[in-house]
N, C-alpha and C positions, 0 to 999 in steps of 0.2 A: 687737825683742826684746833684743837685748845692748846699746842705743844707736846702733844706725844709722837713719837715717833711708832711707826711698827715695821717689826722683822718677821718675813716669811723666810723660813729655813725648808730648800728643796730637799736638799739633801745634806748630809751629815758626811764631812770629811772625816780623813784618820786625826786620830786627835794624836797631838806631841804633848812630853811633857821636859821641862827642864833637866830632871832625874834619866833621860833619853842623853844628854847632853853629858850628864854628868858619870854615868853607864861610861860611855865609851871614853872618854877620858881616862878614868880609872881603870880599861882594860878588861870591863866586866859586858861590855857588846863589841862584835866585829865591824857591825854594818853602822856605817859614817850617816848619822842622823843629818841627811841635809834638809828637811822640812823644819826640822827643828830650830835648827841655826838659822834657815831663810825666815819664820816665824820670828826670832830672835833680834835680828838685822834689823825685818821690818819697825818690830815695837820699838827698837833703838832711834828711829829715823823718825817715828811717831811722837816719839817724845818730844823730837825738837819742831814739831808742826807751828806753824806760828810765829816762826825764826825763822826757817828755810824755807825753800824752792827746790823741790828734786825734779829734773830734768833729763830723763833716759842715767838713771841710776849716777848720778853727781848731784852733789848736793852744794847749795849758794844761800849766804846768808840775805835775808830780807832786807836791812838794815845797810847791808856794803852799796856802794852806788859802782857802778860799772862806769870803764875809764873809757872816754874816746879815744883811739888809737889813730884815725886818719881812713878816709875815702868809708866813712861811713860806717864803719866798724865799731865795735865797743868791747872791753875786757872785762873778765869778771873772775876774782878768784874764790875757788868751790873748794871739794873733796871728795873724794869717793871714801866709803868706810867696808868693811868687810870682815867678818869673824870667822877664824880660824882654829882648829881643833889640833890638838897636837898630845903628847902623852903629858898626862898630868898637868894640861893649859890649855886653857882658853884666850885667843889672843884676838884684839882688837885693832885692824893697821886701820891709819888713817890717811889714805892719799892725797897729797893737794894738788888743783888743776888748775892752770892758767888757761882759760876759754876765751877764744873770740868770737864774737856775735855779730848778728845785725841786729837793730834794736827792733822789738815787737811793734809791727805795723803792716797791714792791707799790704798784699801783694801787689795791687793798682796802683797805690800813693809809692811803694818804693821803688815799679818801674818808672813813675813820673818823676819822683826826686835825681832818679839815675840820668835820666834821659835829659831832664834841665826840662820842661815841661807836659801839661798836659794834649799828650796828642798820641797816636799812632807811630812806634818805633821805626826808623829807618834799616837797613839792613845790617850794616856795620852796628847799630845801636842792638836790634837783636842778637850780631855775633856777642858782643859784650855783655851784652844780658845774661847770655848762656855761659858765657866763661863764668861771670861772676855769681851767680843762682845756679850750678853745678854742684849736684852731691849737697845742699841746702835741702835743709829740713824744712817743710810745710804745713803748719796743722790749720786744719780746717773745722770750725762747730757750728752745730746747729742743735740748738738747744743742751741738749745733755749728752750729744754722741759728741766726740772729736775725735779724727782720724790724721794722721800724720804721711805725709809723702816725702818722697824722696826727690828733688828736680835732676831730669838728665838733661833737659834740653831746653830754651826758651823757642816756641816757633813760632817763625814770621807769617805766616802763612794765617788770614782772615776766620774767624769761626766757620763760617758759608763755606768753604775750602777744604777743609777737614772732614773726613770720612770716617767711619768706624765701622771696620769690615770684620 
């Protein structure tokens, strides 16, 4: 209400600590601290909050504009990051990804932009729909949940038509 935030803690994970990281580097633990590191990653990633967009673990700067490539497409170049343990090192790789997108928009608006208007897809229009929305990522919100799908298929076939057995 006035600006306070509050935190319910259910439960209490295993806590890490840096010295976990620094243990096994120097040879003094066997067991490869991967909470630690993933803990580690994350704060890395958090730093640059504000500047980035992480999207299924790549990361894209706020700031770069994404290039139009052709048939509706757009490019964006990111990085994935990742920290590695090794004897007596810690190493930081820095991947970089050339991505292409469609740009964020209603699923409606881009089968109408596909199709050249608003109407009811033809069938050949549905084949192409499905080639092209194939293995496409989908997120969906409402409110504060979002859920992400996968598309296998676009179907022609009317909501009235469809069953769920």
């Amino acid at each position: 209400p006035n600006g306070q935030s509050r935190l319910n803690i259910k439960s209490l994970a295993n806590q890490w600590s840096t010295n976990d990281i620094q243990n096994y580097i120097a040879g003094e633990a066997e067991e490869y601290p991967y909470d630690a590191v993933r803990i580690l990653e994350t704060l890395l990633k958090k730093s640059l909050q504000g500047q980035i967009q992480v999207v299924n673990n790549n990361c894209y700067f706020l700031d770069e504009v994404a290039k139009p490539v052709g048939g509706g497409l757009y490019e964006r170049l990111g990085f994935v990051q990742s920290l590695n343990l090794s004897s007596r090192r810690i190493t930081l790789s820095i991947q970089t990804k050339l991505t292409t997108f469609y740009p964020e928009m209603s699923l409606l608006d881009f089968v109408h932009t596909h199709i050249g208007g608003k109407r009811i897809p033809s069938e050949y229009e549905c084949k192409k729909l499905s080639r092209i929305l194939k293995n496409c990522s989908i997120v969906t919100q409402q409110s504060n949940w979002k859920q992400v799908f996968e598309i296998d298929q676009f179907d022609k076939r009317r909501p009235n038509e469809i069953t769920i057995e």
